[in-house]
N, CA, C and O atoms as a GROMACS GRO file, in nm:
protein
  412
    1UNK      N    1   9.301   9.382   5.699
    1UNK     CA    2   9.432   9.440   5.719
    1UNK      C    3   9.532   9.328   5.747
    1UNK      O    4   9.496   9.233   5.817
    2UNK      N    5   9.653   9.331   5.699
    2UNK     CA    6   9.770   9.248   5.729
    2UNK      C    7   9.889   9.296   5.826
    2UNK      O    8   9.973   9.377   5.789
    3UNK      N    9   9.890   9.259   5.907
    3UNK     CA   10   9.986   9.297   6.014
    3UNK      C   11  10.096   9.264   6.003
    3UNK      O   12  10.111   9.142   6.011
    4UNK      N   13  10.200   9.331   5.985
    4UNK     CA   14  10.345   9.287   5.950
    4UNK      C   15  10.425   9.254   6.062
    4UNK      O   16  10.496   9.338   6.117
    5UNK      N   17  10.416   9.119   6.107
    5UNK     CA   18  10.480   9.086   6.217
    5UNK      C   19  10.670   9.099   6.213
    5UNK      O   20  10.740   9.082   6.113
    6UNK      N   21  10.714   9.129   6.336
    6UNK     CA   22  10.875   9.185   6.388
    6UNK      C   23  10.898   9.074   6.447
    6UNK      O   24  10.976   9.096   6.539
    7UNK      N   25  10.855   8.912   6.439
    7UNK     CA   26  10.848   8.828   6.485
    7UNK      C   27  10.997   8.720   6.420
    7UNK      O   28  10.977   8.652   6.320
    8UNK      N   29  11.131   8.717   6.486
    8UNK     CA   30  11.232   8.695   6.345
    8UNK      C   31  11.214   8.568   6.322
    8UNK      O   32  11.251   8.533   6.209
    9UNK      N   33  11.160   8.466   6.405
    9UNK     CA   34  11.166   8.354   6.354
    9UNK      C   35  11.008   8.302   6.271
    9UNK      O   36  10.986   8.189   6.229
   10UNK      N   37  10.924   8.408   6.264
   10UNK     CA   38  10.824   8.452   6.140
   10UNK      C   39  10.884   8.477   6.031
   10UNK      O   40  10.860   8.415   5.928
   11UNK      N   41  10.971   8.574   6.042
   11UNK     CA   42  11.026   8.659   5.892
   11UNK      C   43  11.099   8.536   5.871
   11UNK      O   44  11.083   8.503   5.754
   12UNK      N   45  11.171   8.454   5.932
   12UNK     CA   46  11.323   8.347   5.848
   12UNK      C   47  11.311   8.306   5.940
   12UNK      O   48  11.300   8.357   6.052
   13UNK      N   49  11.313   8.157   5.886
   13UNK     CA   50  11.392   8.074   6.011
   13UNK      C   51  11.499   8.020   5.936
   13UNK      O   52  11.523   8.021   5.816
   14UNK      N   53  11.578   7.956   6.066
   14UNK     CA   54  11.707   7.909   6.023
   14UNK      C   55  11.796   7.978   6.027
   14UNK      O   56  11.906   7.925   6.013
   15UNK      N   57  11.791   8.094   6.043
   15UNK     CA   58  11.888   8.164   6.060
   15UNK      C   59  11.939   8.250   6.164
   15UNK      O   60  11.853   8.324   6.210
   16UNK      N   61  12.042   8.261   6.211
   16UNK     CA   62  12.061   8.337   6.366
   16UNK      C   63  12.042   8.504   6.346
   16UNK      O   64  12.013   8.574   6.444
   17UNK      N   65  12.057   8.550   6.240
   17UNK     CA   66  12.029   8.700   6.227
   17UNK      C   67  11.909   8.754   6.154
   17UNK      O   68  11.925   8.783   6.035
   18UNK      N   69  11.815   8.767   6.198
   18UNK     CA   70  11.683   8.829   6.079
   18UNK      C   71  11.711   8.957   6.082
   18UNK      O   72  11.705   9.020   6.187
   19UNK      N   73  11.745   9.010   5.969
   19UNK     CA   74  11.760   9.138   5.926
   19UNK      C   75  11.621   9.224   5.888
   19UNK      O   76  11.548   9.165   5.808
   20UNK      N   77  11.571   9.362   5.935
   20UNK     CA   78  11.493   9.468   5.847
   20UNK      C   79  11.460   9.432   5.707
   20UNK      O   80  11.341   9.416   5.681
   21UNK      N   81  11.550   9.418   5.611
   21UNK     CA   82  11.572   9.360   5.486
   21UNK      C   83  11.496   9.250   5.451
   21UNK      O   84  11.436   9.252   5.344
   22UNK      N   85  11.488   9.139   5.538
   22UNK     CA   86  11.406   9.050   5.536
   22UNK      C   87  11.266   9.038   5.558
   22UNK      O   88  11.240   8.921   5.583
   23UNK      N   89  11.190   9.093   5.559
   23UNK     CA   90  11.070   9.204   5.549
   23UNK      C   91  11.077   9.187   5.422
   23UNK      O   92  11.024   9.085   5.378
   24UNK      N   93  11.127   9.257   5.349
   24UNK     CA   94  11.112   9.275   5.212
   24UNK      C   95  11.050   9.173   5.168
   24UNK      O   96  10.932   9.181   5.203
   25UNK      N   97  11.074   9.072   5.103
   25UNK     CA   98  11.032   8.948   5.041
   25UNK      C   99  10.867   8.916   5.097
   25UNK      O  100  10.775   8.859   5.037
   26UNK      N  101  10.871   8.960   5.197
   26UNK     CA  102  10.659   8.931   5.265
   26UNK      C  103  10.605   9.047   5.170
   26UNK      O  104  10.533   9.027   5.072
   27UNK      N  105  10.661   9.199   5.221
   27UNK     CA  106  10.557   9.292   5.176
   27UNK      C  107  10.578   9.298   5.013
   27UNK      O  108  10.490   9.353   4.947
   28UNK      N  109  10.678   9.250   4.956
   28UNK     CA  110  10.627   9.176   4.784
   28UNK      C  111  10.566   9.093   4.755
   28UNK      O  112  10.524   9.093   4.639
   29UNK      N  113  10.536   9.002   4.826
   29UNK     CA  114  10.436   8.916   4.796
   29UNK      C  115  10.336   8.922   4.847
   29UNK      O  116  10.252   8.836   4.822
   30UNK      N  117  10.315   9.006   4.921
   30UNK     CA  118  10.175   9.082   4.991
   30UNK      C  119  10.132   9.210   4.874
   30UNK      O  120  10.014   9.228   4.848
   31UNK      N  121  10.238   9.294   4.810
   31UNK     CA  122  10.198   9.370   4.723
   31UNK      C  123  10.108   9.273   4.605
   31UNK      O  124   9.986   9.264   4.592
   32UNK      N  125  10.205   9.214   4.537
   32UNK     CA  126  10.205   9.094   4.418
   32UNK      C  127  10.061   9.041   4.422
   32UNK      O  128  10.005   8.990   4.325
   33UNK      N  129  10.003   9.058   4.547
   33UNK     CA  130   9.833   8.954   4.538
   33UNK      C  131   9.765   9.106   4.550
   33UNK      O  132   9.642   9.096   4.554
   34UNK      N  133   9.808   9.233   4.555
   34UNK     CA  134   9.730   9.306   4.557
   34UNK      C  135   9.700   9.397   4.698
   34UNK      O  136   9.623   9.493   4.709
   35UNK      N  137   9.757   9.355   4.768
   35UNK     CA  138   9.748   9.418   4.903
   35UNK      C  139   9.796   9.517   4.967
   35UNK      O  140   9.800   9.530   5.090
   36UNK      N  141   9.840   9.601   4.874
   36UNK     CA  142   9.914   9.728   4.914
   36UNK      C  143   9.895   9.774   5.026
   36UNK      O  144   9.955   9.770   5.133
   37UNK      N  145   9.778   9.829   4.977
   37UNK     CA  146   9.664   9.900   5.052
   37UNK      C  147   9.614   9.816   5.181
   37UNK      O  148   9.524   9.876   5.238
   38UNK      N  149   9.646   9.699   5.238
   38UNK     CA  150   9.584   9.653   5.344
   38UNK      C  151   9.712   9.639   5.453
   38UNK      O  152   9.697   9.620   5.574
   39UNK      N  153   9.863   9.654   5.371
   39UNK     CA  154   9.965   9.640   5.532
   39UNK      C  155   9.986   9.734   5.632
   39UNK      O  156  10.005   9.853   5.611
   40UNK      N  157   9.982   9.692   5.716
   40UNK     CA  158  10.031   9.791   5.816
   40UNK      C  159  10.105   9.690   5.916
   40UNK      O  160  10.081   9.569   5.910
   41UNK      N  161  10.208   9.751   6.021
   41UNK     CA  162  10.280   9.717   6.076
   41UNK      C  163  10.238   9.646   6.250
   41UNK      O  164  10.174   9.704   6.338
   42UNK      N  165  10.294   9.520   6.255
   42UNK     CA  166  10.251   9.474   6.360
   42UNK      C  167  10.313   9.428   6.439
   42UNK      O  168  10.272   9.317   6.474
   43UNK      N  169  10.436   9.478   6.507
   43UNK     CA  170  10.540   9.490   6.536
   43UNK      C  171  10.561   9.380   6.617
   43UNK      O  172  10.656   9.304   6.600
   44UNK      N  173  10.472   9.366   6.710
   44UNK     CA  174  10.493   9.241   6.838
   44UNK      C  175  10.591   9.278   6.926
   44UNK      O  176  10.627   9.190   7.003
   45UNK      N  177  10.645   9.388   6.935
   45UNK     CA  178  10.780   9.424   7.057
   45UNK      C  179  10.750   9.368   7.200
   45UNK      O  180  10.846   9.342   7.274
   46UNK      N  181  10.640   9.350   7.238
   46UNK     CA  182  10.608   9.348   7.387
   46UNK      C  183  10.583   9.163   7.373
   46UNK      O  184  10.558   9.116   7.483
   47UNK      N  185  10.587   9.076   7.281
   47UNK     CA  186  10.553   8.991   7.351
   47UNK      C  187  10.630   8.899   7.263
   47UNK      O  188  10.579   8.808   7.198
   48UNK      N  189  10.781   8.935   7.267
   48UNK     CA  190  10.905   8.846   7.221
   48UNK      C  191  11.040   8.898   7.294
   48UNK      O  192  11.060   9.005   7.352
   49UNK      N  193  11.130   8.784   7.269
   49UNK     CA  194  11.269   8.847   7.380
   49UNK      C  195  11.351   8.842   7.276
   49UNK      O  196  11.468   8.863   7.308
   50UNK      N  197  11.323   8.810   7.102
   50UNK     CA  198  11.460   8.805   7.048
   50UNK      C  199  11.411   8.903   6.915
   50UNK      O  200  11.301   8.881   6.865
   51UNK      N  201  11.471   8.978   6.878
   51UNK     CA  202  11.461   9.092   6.793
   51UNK      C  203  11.486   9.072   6.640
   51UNK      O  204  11.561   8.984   6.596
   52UNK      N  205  11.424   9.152   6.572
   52UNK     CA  206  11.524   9.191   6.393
   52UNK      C  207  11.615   9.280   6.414
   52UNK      O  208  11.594   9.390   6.466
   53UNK      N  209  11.731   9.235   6.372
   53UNK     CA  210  11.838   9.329   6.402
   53UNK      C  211  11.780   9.465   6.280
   53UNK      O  212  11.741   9.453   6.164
   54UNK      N  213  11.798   9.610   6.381
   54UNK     CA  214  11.764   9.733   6.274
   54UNK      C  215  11.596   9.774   6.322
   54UNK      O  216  11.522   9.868   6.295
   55UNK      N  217  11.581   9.651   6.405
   55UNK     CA  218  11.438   9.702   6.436
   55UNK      C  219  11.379   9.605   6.605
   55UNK      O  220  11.280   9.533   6.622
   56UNK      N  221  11.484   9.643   6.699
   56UNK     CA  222  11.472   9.605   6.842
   56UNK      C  223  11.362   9.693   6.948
   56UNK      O  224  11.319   9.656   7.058
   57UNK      N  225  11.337   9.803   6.883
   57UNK     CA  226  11.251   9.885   6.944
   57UNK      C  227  11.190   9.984   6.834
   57UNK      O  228  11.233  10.009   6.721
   58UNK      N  229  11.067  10.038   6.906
   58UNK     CA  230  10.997  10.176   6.826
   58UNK      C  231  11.108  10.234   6.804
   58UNK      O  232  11.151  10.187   6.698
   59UNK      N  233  11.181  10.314   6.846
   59UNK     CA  234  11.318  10.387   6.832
   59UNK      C  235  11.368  10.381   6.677
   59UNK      O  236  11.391  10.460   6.585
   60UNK      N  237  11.371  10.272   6.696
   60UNK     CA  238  11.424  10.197   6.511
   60UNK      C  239  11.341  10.232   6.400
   60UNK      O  240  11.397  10.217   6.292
   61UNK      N  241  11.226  10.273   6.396
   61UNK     CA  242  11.111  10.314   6.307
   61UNK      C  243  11.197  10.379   6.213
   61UNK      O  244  11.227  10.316   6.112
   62UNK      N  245  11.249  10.514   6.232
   62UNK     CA  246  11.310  10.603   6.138
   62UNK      C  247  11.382  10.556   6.027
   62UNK      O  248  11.356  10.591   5.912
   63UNK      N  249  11.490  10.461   6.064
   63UNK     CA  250  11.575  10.363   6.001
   63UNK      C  251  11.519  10.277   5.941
   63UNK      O  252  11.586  10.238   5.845
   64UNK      N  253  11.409  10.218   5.955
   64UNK     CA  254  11.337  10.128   5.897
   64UNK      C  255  11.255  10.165   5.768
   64UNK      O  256  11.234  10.094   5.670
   65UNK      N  257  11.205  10.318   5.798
   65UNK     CA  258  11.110  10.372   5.721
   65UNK      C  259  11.217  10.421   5.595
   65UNK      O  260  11.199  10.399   5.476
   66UNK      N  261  11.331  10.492   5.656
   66UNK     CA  262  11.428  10.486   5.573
   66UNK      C  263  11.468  10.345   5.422
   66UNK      O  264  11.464  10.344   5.299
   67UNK      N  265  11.499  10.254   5.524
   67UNK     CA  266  11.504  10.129   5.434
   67UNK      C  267  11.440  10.104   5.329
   67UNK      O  268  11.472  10.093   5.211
   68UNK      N  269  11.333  10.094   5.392
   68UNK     CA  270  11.139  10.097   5.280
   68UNK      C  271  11.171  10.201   5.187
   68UNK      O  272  11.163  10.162   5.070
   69UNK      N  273  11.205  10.321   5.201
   69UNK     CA  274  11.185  10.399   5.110
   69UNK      C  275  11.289  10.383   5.024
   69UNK      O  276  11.276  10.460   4.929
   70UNK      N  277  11.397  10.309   5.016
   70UNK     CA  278  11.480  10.272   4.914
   70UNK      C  279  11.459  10.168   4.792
   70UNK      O  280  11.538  10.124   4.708
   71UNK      N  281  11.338  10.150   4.811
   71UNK     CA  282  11.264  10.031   4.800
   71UNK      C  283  11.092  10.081   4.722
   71UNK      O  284  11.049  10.034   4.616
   72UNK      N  285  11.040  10.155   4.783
   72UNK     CA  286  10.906  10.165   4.780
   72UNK      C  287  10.932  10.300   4.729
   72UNK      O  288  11.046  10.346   4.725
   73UNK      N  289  10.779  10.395   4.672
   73UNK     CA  290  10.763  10.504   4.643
   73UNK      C  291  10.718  10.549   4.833
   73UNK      O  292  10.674  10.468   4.916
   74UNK      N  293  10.742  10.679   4.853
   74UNK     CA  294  10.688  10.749   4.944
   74UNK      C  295  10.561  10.722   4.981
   74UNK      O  296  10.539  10.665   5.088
   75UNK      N  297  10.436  10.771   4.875
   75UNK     CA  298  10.296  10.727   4.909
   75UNK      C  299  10.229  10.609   4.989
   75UNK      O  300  10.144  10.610   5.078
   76UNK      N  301  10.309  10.490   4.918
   76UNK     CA  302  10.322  10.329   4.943
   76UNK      C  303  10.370  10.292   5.127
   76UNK      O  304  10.308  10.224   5.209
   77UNK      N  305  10.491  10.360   5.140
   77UNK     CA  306  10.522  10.340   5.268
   77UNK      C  307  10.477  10.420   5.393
   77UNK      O  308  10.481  10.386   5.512
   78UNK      N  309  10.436  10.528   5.339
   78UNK     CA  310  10.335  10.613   5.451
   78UNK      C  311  10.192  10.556   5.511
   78UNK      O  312  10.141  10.575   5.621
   79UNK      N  313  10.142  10.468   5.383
   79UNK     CA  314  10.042  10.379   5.388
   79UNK      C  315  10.078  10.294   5.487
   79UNK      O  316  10.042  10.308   5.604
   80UNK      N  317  10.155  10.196   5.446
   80UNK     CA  318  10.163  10.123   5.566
   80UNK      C  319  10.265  10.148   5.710
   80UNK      O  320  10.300  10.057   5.785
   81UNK      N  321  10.302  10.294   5.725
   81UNK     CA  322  10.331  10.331   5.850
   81UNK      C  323  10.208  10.353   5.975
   81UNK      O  324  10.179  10.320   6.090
   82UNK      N  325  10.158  10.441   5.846
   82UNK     CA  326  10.002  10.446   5.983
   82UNK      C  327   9.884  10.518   5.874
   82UNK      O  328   9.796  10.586   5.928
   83UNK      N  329   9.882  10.500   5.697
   83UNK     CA  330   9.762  10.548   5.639
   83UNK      C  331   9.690  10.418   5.624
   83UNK      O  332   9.571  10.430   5.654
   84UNK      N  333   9.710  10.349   5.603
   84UNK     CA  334   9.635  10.209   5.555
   84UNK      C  335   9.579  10.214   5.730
   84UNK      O  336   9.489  10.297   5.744
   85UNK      N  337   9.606  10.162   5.824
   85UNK     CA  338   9.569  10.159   5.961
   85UNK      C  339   9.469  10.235   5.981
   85UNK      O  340   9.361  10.189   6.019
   86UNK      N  341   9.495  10.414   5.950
   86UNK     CA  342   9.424  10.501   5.953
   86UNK      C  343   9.245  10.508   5.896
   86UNK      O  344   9.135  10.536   5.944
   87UNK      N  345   9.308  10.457   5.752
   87UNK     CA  346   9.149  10.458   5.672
   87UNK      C  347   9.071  10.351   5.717
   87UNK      O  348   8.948  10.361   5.711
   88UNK      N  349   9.146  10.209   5.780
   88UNK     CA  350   9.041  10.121   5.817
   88UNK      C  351   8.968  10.199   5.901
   88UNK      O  352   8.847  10.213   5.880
   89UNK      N  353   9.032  10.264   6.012
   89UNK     CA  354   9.002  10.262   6.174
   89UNK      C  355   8.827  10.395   6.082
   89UNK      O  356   8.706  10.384   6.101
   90UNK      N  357   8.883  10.466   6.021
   90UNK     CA  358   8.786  10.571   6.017
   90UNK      C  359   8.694  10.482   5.901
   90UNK      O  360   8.574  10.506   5.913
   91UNK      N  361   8.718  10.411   5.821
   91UNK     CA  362   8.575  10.356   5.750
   91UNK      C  363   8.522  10.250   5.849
   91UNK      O  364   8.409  10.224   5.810
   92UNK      N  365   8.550  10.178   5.955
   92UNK     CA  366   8.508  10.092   5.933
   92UNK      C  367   8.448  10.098   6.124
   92UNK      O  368   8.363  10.019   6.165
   93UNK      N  369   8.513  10.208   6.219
   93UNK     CA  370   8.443  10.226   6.394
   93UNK      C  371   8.349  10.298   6.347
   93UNK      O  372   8.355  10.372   6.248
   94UNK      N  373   8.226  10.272   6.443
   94UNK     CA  374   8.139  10.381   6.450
   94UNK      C  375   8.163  10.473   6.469
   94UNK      O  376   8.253  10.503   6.548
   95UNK      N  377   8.080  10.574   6.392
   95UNK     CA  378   8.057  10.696   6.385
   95UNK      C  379   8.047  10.783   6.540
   95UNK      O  380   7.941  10.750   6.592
   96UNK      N  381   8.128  10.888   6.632
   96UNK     CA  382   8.100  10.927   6.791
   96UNK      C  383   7.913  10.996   6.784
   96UNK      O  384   7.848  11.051   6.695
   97UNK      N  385   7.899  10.977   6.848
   97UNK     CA  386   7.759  10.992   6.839
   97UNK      C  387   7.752  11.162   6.864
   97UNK      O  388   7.851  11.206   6.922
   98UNK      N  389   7.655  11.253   6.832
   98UNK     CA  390   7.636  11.400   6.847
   98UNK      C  391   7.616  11.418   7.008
   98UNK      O  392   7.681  11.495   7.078
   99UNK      N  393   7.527  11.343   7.043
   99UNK     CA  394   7.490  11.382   7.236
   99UNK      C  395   7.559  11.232   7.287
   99UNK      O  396   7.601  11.130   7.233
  100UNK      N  397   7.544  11.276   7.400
  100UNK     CA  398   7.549  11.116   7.531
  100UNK      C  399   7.405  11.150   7.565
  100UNK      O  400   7.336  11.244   7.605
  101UNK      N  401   7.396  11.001   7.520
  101UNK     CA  402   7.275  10.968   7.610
  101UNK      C  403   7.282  10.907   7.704
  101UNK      O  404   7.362  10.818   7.733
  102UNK      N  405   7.129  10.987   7.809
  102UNK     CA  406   7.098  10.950   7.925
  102UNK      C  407   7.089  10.810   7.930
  102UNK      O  408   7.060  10.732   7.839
  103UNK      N  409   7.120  10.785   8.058
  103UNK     CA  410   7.106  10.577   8.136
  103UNK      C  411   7.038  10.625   8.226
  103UNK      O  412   6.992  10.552   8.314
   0.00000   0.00000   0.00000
């Protein structure tokens, strides 16, 4: 899985404003090798003090998902909101077991 870091001086440097928009250009060249199917979002909110403008908090999701979809087909961006995340977590944790067993 590829984690799409909210990290602005990840997305661009050099520049004083990292825009939402700027995103774009990773998850095409993350599509382009084939990786559709492996992004999902990795926001980093809790362990930075300077933001992408359009995307400073969870709050911003809506607007963001918005963006993407001007951009992407529906299917594509649901994936990497939380289906791509989803199918790892269920192909790939163990199975809950039928009983608890005794210790």
């Amino acid at each position: 899985m590829i984690g799409i870091t909210f990290v602005p001086w990840f997305v661009r440097s050099g520049v004083k404003k990292v825009k939402s928009e700027d995103l774009l250009p990773h998850l095409e060249k993350i599509c382009e090798l084939g990786g559709e199917r492996h992004i999902m979002m990795g926001s980093d909110f809790d362990g930075i003090d300077e933001w992408i403008e359009g995307l400073e908090h969870a709050g911003k999701y809506p607007d963001f998902v918005e963006m993407l979809l001007k951009h992407y087909p529906e299917p594509i961006v649901q994936g990497w909101m939380s289906g791509n995340a989803l199918r790892f977590l269920e192909t790939n944790l163990p199975s809950k077991p039928d009983t608890v067993r005794e210790r």
